[in-house]
C-alpha positions as CSV (number, residue, x, y, z in Angstrom):
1,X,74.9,89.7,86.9
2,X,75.1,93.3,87.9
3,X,77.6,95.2,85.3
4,X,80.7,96.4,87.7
5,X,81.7,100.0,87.3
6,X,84.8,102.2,87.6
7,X,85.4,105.7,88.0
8,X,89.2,107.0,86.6
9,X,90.0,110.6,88.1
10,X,93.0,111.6,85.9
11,X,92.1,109.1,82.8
12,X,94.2,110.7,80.6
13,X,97.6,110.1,82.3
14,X,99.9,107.1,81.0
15,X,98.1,105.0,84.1
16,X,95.2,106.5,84.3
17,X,94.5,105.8,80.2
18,X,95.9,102.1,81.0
19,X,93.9,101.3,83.5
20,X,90.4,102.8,81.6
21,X,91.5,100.4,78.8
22,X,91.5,97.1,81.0
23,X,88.5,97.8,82.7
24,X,86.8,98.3,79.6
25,X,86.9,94.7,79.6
26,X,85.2,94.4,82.7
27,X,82.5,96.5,82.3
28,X,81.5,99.9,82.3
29,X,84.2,102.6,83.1
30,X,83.9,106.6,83.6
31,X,87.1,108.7,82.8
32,X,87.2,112.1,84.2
33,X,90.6,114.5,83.4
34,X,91.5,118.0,82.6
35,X,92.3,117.3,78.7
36,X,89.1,114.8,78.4
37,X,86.1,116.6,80.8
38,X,87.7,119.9,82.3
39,X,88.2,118.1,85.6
40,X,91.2,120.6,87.7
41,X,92.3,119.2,91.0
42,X,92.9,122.4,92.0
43,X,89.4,124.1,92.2
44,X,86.7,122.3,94.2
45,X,84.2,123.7,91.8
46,X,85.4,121.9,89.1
47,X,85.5,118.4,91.3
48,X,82.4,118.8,93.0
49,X,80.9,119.7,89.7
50,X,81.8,116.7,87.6
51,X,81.5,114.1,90.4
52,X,77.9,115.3,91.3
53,X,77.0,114.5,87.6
54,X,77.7,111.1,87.6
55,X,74.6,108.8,88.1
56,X,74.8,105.9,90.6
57,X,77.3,104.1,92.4
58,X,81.1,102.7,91.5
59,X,82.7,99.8,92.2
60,X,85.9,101.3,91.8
61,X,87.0,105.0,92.0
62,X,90.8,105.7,91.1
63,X,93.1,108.7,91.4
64,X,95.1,108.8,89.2
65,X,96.8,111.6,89.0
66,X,99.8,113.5,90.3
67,X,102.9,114.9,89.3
68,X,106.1,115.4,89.9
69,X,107.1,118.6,88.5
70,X,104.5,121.5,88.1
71,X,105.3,124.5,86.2
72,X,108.8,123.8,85.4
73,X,109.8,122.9,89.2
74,X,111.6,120.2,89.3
75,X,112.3,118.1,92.5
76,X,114.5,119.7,94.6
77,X,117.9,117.8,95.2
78,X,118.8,120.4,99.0
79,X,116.7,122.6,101.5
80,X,118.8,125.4,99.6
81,X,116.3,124.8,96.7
82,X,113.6,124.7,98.2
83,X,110.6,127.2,97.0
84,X,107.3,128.0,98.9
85,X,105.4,128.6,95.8
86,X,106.9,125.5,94.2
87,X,105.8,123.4,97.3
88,X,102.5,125.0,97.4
89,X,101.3,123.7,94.2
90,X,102.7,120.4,95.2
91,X,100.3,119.8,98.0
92,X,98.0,121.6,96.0
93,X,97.8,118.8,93.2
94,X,99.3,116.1,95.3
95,X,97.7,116.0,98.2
96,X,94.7,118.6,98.9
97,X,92.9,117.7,95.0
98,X,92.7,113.8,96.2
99,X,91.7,115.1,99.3
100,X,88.5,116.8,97.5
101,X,87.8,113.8,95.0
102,X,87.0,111.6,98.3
103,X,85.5,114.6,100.5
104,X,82.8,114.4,97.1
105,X,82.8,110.8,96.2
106,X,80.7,109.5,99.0
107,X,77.8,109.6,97.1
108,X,78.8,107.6,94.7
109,X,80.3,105.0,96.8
110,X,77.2,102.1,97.7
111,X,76.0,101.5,101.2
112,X,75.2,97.4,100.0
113,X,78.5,96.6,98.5
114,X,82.1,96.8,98.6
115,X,84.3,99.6,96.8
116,X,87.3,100.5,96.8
117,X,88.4,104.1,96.8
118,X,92.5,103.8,95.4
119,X,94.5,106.6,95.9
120,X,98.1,106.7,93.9
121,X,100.4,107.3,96.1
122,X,104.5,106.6,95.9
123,X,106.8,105.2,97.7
124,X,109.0,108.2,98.1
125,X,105.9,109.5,100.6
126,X,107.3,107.0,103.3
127,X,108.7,109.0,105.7
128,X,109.9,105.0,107.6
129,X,111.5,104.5,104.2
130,X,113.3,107.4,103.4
131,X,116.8,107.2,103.8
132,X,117.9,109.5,100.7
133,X,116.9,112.6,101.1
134,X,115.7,115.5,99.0
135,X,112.4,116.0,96.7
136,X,110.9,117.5,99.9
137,X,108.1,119.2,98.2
138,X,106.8,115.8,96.4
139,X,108.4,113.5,98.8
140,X,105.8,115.9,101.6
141,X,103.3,116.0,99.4
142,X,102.5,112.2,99.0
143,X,103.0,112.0,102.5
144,X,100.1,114.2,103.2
145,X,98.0,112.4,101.0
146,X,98.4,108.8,102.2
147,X,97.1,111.1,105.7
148,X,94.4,112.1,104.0
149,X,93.6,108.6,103.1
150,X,94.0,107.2,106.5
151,X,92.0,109.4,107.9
152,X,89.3,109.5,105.5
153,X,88.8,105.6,105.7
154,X,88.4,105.8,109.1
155,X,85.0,108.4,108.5
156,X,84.0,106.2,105.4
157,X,84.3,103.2,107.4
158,X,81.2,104.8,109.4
159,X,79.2,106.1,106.3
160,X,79.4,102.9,103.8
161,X,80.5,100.1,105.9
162,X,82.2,98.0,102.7
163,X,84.5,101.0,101.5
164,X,87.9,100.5,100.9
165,X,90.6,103.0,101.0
166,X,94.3,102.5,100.2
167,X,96.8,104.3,98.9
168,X,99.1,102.5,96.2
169,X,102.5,102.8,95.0
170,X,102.5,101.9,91.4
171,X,106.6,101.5,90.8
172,X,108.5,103.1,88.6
173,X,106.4,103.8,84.9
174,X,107.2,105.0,81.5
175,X,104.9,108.0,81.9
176,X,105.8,111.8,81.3
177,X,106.1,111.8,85.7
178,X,109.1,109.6,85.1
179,X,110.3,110.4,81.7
180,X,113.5,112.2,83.0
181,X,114.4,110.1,85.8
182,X,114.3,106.6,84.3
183,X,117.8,106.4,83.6
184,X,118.1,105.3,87.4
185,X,115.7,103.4,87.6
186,X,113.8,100.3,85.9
187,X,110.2,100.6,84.8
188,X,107.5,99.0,83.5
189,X,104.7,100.3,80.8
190,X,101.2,101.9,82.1
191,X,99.7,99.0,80.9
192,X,101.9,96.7,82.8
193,X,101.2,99.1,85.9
194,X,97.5,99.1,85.7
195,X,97.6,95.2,85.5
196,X,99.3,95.0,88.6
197,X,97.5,97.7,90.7
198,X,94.0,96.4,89.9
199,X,95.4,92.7,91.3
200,X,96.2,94.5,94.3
201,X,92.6,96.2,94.2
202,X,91.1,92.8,93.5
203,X,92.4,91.4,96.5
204,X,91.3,93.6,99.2
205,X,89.5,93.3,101.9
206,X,87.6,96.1,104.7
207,X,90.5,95.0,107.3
208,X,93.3,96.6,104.2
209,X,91.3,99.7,104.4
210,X,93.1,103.1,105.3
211,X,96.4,101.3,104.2
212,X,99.3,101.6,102.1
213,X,100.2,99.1,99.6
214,X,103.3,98.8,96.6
215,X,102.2,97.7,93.3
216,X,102.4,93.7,94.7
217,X,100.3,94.1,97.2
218,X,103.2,94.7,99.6
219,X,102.6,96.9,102.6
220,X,104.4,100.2,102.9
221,X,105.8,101.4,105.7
222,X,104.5,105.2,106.8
């Protein structure tokens, strides 16, 4: 039996680590970040770089990373907050870096079997579900992104006929991202998280492709 294999952009963050550790199990698992292999989603150098070193095809490639503030930022409660330079750096991490992993992933994705490409997302990026308000920088950001995946499964669907794109909410986690906010909200560990988004990933099909999916397989509304 053919070994499966996984590729973790952003294997250093709370999920990203946890979900390198369960895959372990499963076979063999590439971890690419900024602490462990230089990786920065913000240079295309850097991601073009590293991805056209790897040998072979995935099973599974993961982005995994994201944040929420950059630089000291935080999320900005009113328009009066809002800062261009701030929400420039958003999109820049949040939206136009995942945009680069799967502009140069294609190669690695196989034209014989299936793969999914998994994008993390967050709820928050709903534009149907938002009825709050505020974090427009991040809340934009993610809402780019899950773009960037719809779109781009529609162009892989023609190249490797078995790809798999999504975008996934993972819930709330204990992870530096969340560390300040949790007091709102309930959350579960990274390990807990990766659990649940690889059942998701397990149980997709081509027809989920260029979707968007919570952390139990629910759908998400754009």
């Amino acid at each position: 039996m053919t070994q499966e294999r996984s590729l973790i952009i952003g294997a250093s963050g709370g999920i990203g680590a946890a979900l390198c550790e369960v895959l372990a199990s499963r076979g063999e698992v590439v971890g690419l970040s900024r602490s462990g292999t230089g990786l920065d989603l913000t240079d295309e150098a850097s991601i073009a770089n590293l991805l056209g070193a790897q040998l072979g095809t995935f099973d599974r490639i993961i982005v995994a990373t994201g944040a929420l503030q950059i630089n000291g930022a935080e999320p900005e409660k009113t328009l009066r907050a809002l800062d261009p330079r701030a929400m420039a750096n958003q999109f820049a991490l949040n939206a136009i870096g995942p945009a680069l992993v799967l502009k140069h992933a294609v190669p690695l994705v196989p034209r014989d079997r299936r793969c999914v490409l998994a994008v993390l997302s967050a709820r928050v990026g709903s534009i149907g579900d938002n009825r709050l308000g505020g974090w427009i920088s991040y809340r934009a950001a993610k809402a780019a992104v899950n773009q960037v995946v719809r779109t781009s499964a529609i162009e892989y669907g023609r190249l490797r006929k078995q790809a798999i794109l999504v975008s996934l909410h993972p819930g709330t986690v204990q992870t530096s991202l969340t560390g300040p906010y949790l007091a709102r909200h309930g959350a579960v560990s990274p390990q807990v998280a990766a659990e649940n988004l690889l059942g998701v990933i397990d149980g997709l099909s081509t027809t989920d492709t260029g979707q968007f999916f919570d952390w139990a397989g629910k759908a998400v509304p754009w």
